[in-house]
N, C-alpha and C positions, 0 to 999 in steps of 0.2 A: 786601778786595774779595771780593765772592763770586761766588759759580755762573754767576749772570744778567749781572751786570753783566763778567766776563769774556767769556761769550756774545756777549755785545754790541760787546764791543770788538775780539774775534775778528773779525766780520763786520763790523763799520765797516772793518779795515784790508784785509780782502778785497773790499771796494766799494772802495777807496782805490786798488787794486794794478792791478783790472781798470780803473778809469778813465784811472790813469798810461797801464798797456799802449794802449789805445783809443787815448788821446791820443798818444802816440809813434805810431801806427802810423798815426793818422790825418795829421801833419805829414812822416811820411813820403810817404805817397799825393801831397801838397799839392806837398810838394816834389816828387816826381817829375814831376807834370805843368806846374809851373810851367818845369823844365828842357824837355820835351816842346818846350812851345809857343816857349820862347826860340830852342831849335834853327830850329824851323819858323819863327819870324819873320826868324831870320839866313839862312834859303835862298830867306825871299821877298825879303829886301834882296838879298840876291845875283843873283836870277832879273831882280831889277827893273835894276839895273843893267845887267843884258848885255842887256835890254830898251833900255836910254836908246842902250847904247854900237852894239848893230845896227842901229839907226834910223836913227844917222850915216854908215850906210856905202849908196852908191849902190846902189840897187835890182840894175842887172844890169852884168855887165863892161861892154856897149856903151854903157850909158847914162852912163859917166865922160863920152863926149865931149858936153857940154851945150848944143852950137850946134842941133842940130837933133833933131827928135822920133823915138823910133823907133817901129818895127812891132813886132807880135809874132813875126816872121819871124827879127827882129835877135839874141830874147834866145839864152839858155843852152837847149837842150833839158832837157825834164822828168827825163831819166834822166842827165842829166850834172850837176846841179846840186850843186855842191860846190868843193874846188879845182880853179880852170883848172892847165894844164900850166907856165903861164908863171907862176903865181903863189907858188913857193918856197916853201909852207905859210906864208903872210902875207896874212890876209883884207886884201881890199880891197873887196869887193864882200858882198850880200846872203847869196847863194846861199854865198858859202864856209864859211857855220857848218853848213851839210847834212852831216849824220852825223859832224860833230866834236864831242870828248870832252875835256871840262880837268877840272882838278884844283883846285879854288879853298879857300883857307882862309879863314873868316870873321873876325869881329873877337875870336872868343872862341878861335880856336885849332882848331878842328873843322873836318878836311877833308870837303868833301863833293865828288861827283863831277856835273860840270855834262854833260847830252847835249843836243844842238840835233838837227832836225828840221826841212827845211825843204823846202815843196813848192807847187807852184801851186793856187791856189784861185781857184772860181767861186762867185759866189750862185745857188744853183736853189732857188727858192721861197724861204722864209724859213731855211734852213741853207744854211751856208758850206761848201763838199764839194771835196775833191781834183781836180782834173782831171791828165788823163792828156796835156793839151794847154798850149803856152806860156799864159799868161796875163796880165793887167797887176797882178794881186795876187799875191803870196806870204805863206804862213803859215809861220810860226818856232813849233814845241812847245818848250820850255824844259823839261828834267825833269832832279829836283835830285834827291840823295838822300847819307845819308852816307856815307862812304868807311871803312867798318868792319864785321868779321867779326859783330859783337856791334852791333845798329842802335841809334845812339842817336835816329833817328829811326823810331817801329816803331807798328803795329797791331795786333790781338790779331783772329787767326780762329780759331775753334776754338779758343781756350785755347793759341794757338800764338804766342811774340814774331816775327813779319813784318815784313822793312823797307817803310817805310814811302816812295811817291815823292811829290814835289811837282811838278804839271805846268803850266805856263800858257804860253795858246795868243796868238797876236797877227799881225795882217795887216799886209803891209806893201803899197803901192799904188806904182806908177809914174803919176808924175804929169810933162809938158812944158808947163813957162811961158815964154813966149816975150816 
């Protein structure tokens, strides 16, 4: 073998070496974001469910009694909305997820930390906005996020790993069918 054809095969196995590297580091990337998004799919299954399972539960404590229609007069005040006194920290009603905090583990083993938000909403114009008065709507914020030092759920500002949250918002309506 001579001079050249050594030459040659020097830098074939240095195109060889940088392409392996590339390649590893590219199925690294792949894979980290493919975990990314699996994470964020299991917190939107989980969001969606405590989604199905508050729908089920009666708008306001008064309105368990379903013989007759109430007022706005009837419900919870705006700064009480949460657990009533008589409720033992056992939702039964809408308003008892306001400013409650669980711990849910998905299907993969990842806890993540659930906070609910719940408060009276009007339509003024075409957005949906807080009121500071009873209302016959309620809106439920749902924000997920993981339950760990190190995010496996995270964003990059600045060059910086930030956890990352998951928020979704949803109205609920008091409605009397008679």
């Amino acid at each position: 073998m001579n001079t050249g054809q050594t030459i040659i095969t020097m830098g074939a196995l240095i195109l060889l070496t940088v392409a392996v590297l590339n390649f590893n580091k590219t199925l690294s990337y792949s894979d980290i974001s493919l975990a990314q998004n699996r994470y964020r799919l299991e917190a939107l299954s989980i969001i969606t469910s405590y989604i199905e399972q508050a729908s089920q539960y009666y708008f306001d404590e008064v309105s368990t009694d379903t013989t007759s229609a109430k007022q706005l007069s009837d419900f919870t005040l705006p700064n009480n909305l949460g657990f009533d006194s008589n409720d033992n920290s056992i939702i039964d009603d809408f308003d008892d997820f306001n400013n409650y905090t669980v711990i849910d583990t998905g299907i993969s083993g990842i806890m993540y930390r659930v906070h609910f938000k719940v408060d009276y909403v009007k339509l003024q114009g075409d957005q949906v906005v807080t009121s500071s008065n009873k209302e016959y709507n309620k809106r439920m914020n749902i924000s997920v996020t993981d339950n760990f030092s190190d995010p496996l759920i995270y964003k990059y500002i600045n060059g910086q790993k930030v956890k990352d949250t998951l928020s979704v918002s949803f109205v609920n309506c008091y409605w009397f069918y008679n």
